[in-house]
N, C-alpha and C positions, 0 to 999 in steps of 0.2 A: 504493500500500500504506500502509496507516495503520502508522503508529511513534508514537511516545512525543511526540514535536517536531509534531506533527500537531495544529492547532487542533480544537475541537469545537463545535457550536453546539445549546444546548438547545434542547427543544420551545419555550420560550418565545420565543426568538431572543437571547439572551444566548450571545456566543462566550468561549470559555474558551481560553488561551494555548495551550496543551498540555495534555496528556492524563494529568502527574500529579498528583493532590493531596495537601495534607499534611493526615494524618486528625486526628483529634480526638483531645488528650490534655488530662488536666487540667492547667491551670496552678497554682492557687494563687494570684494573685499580686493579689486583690482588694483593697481596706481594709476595715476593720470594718464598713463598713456596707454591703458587699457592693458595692460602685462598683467601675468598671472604673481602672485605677490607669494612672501615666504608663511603669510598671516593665513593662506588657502592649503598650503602643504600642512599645517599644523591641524589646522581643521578636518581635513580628510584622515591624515594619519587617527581621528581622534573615532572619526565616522567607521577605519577599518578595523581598528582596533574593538569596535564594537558588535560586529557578527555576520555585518550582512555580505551575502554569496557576490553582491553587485553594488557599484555606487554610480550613479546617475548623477553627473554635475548641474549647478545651473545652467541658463541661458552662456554658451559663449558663441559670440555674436562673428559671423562668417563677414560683415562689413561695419567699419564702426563709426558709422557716420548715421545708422539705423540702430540705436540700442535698445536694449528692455528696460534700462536702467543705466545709472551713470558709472556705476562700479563694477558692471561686467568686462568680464575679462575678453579680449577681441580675438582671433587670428583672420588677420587682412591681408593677404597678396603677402610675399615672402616675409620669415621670420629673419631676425639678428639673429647670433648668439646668445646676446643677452636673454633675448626671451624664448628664445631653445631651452635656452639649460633654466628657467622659467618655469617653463612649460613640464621639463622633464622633473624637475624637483616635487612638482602638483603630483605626477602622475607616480612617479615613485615611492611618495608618502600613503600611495594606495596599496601598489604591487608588492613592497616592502614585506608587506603584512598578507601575502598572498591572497590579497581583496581584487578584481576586476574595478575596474573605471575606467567608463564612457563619459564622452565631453556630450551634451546634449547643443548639438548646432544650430544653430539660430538665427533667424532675419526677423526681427521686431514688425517690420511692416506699419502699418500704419500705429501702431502699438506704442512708440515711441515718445515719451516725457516731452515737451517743449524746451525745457531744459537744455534736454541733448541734443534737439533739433527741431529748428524751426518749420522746416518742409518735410513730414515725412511720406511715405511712399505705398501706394497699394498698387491691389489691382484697377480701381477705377478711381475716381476723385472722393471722397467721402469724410463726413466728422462722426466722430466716436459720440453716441448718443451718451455722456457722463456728464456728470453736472463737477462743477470744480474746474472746470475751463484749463483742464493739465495736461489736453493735447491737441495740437494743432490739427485744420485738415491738410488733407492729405492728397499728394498731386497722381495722377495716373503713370505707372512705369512704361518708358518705350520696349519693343519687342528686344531692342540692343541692351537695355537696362536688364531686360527677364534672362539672355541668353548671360551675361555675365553675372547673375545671380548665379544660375546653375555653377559655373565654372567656379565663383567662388568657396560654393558649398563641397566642390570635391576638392579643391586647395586643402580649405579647413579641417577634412578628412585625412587629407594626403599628410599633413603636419602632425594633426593629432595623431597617427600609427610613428610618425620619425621621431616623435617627442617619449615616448613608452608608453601612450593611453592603449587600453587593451579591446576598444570597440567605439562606433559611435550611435550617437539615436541623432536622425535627425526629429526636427519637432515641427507635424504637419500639425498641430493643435492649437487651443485655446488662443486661435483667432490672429496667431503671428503670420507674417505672410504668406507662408505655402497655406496655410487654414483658412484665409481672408480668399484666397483666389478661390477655395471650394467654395464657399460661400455663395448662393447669386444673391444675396441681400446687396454685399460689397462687392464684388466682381460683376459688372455692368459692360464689361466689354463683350466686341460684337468681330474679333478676329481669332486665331486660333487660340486663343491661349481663354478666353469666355463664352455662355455661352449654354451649350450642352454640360454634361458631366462631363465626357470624354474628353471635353477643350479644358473644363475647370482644373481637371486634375493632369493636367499637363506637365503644369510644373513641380508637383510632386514627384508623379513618374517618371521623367527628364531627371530629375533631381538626384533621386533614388537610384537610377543607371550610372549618373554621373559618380558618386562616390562609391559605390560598389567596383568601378572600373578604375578608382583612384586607389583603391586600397586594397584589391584583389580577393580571390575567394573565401579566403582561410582566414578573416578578418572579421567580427561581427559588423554587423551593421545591420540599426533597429528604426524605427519611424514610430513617433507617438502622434496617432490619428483619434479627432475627435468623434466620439458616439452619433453625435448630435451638436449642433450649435445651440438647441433650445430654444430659438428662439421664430416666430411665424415669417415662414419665407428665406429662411437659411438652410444651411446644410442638416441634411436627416438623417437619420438611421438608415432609412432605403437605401440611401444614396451610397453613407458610409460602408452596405454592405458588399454594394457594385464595385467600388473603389477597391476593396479587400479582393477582390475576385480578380482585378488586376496587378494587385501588387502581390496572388499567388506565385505571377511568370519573374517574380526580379528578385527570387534569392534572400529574400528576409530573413533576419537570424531569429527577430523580437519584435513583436507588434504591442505596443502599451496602447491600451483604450483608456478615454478619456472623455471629457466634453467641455461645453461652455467657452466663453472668451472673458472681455469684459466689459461687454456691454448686459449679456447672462452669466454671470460668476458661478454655473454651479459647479466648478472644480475645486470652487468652497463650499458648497454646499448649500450655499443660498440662492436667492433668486434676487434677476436683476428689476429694474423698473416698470419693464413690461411682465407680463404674466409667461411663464416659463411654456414652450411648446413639447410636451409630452410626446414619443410615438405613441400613436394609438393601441390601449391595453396594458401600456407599460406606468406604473408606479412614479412620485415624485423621488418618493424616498429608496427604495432598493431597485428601483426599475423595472418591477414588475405587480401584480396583487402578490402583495404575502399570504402566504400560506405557514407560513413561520410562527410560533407562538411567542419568543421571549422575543418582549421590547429591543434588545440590546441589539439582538440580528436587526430588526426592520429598519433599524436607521445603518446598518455598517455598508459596506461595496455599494456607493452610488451606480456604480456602472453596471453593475453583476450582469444586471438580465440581459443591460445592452450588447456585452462580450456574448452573452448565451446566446444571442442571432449573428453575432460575427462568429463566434465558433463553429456555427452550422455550415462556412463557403471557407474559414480560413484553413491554409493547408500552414502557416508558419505558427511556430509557439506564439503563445500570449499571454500578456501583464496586464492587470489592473489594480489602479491606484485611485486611493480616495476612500476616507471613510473607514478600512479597516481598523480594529481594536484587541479584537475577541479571538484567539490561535482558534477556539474551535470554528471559528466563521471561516478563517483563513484556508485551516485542513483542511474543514467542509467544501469551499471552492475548488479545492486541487482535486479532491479524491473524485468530485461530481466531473472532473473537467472541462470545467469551464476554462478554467486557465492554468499556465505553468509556475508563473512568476509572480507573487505577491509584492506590489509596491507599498512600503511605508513611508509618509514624510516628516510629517510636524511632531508625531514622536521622540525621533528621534533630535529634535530638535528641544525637550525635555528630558530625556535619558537615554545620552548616544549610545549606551550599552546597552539598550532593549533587547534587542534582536537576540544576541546570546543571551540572553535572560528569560526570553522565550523559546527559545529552542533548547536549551538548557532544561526546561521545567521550572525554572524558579518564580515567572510568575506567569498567569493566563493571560492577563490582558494589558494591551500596552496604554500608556497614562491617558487621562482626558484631558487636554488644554485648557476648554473652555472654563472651566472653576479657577482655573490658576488666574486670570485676569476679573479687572477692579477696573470699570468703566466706568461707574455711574448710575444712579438710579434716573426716576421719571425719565420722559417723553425723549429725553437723549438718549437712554443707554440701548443695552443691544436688545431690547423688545422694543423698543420702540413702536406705537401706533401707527408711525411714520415713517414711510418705504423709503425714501429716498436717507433716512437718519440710519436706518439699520444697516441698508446697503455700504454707507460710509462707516457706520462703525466695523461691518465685516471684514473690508479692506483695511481699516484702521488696524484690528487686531491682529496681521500682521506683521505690524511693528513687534511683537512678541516674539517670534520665530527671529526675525530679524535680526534682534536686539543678540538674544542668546543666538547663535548662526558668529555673530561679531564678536561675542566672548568666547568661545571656541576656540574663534580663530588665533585669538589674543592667549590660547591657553588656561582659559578661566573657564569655570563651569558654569552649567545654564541655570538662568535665576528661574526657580518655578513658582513664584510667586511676582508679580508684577502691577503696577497702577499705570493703566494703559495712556492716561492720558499725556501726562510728562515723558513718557518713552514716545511716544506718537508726535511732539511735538519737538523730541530730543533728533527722533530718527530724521524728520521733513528736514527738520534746521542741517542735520549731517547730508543729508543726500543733495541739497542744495547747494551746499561746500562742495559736494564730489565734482557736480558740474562744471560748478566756476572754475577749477581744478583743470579739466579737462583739456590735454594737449590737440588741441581742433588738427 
């Protein structure tokens, strides 16, 4: 019977410890000039050292003139030295400790702070429906602009394998560009790259060829593709499962399912301003009707059901992230096969040691965040009456992961106790430094 402690071996033939991974958050913790820093090797060392079979980096951005953030770490068109041996100090703080780590590759798309950039880039012209005016719109990419996407994305690939990263995921999700051009909410163009599906996901597929023929067969190489967008008139489940049926012919080593951007955040679990777009029959909370009795399950694996209809056409392994707590929910998912690879994130971002802790036996279920934060009572705090107050407080909180993510890095241990607002107002003030910072 497969468990949690149970090795896995990719199509490529790459074996992975065990069967959890820690998913992708962003760090922050670059220098100015978007290099990977000694404060990121310290952190991971801290993340392998804690159990898990795989480590999923943040956002590191393939052009960095398009960021997630002002702190992310870039690989743009040829490395130095400097940030070779950068690059390879990150990646060795993993391998060290006979942990796998993939860079999670990234084009922010229109996704992008104002901060970082004033013009950022989609598939069609569009602004981010968010209240807080923190990101510009966004101008349509030329077809010359999409084809040196591509070529970027297998650069970043090509470096991350000569640095000692041991895989990469590229990130078709939560609304970054390759996710924005599935989209037809946001992708409004009317030439091959919009359009149909088959045009939408062009540059996925393009993408996905590209670094697979950058880093060759024996290499993982993953893509984290959204469930759904959620939201009326975006990308669906249908869609997503058509998409899956093509990226059977490209060699996939890991498919992470996921959803949401940020305009619907349900990759936190919440709901954005508009009312959330369900597939029909499927559940807010676990993705489908429960049939489950204890409370604890109905709320964990937001995606579950949705991997249960991409399981039905995928021929490549698969991870879902989001929501998990409970090992037996966890085992539950592998033993029914739904998937191979359990993502944890914000856990571990309160006890980097979880992982062996749970596979260990020593404890069943991994911490709950939301008690450890101190927001506020009335019509502000996080019930809020008031949708557009909850929403900001969801993103607000975190600043919690954030916070602890930065003491890590620093060598310090994560505070699990926190008063969200001063840290919310500590972090905005810091990441507004990063920018100013920032070698243009």
């Amino acid at each position: 019977m497969t468990s949690l402690s149970t090795s896995f071996t990719l199509p490529c033939g790459v074996t992975l410890g065990n069967r959890i991974a820690k998913a992708a958050m962003t760090e922050g913790l670059a220098d100015p000039y978007s290099r990977a820093t000694g404060r990121l090797a310290t952190l991971y060392q801290t993340w392998a050292k804690g159990g898990s079979g795989l480590l999923l980096t943040g956002n590191v951005m393939m052009d960095r003139r398009f960021m997630e953030a002002p702190g992310n770490v870039a690989i743009d068109g040829p490395q130095d030295a400097d940030q070779m041996k950068a690059l390879s100090a990150w990646a060795k703080a993993a391998t060290d400790e006979n942990c796998h780590i993939w860079p999670q590759l990234s084009h922010a798309g229109r996704q992008v702070p104002k901060t970082v950039s004033p013009e950022p880039v989609g598939p069609s012209a569009s602004t981010l429906a968010i209240p807080g005016g923190q990101f510009a719109p966004s101008r349509a990419l030329t077809v010359a602009e999409i084809e040196d996407i591509i070529a970027r994305f297998a650069n970043a690939a090509r470096v991350s394998k000569e640095a000692g990263f041991t895989g990469v995921q590229i990130h078709g999700a939560h609304g970054y560009l390759l996710s924005s051009f599935l989209n037809p909410r946001v992708n409004q163009r009317d030439d091959e790259w919009g359009g149909s599906l088959e045009n939408r996901a062009r540059l996925l597929i393009r993408t996905v060829r590209a670094v697979r023929e950058a880093v060759g067969p024996s290499f993982p190489v993953a893509v984290k593709l959204n469930s759904s967008d959620f939201q009326k008139g975006g990308f669906t489940l249908e869609e997503c499962v058509e998409v899956v049926r093509w990226l059977n012919d490209e060699g996939l080593d890991l498919l992470e399912i996921s959803g949401g951007n940020y305009e619907q955040p349900k990759l936190l679990d919440i709901e954005g301003l508009e009312p959330a777009e369900e597939a029909p029959g499927l559940g807010v909370a676990t993705g489908e009707k429960d049939t489950r009795q204890e409370s604890t399950k109905q709320r964990e694996g937001y995606f579950l059901a949705y991997a249960e209809a991409v399981r039905k056409v995928a021929q490549m392994p698969l991870m879902v992230t989001g929501g998990f707590r409970s090992r037996d929910v966890m085992e539950g998912a592998l033993a029914a096969g739904t998937l191979d690879m359990v993502g944890l994130g914000r856990p571990l971002c309160v006890e980097p040691d979880i992982v062996a802790r749970l596979l260990g036996g020593e404890v069943t279920t991994a911490p709950s965040w939301e008690k450890s934060l101190r927001m506020g009572p009335g019509p502000f705090g996080p019930n809020s009456p008031l949708k557009t107050v909850r929403v900001i407080n969801a993103f607000g909180a975190q600043t919690y992961f954030y916070v602890n993510i930065a003491r890590m890095g620093d060598g310090l241990a994560p505070k699990k106790q926190m008063a969200l607002f001063p840290a919310f107002l500590g972090y905005q003030s810091g990441e507004q430094k990063k920018a100013k910072r920032l070698v243009r």
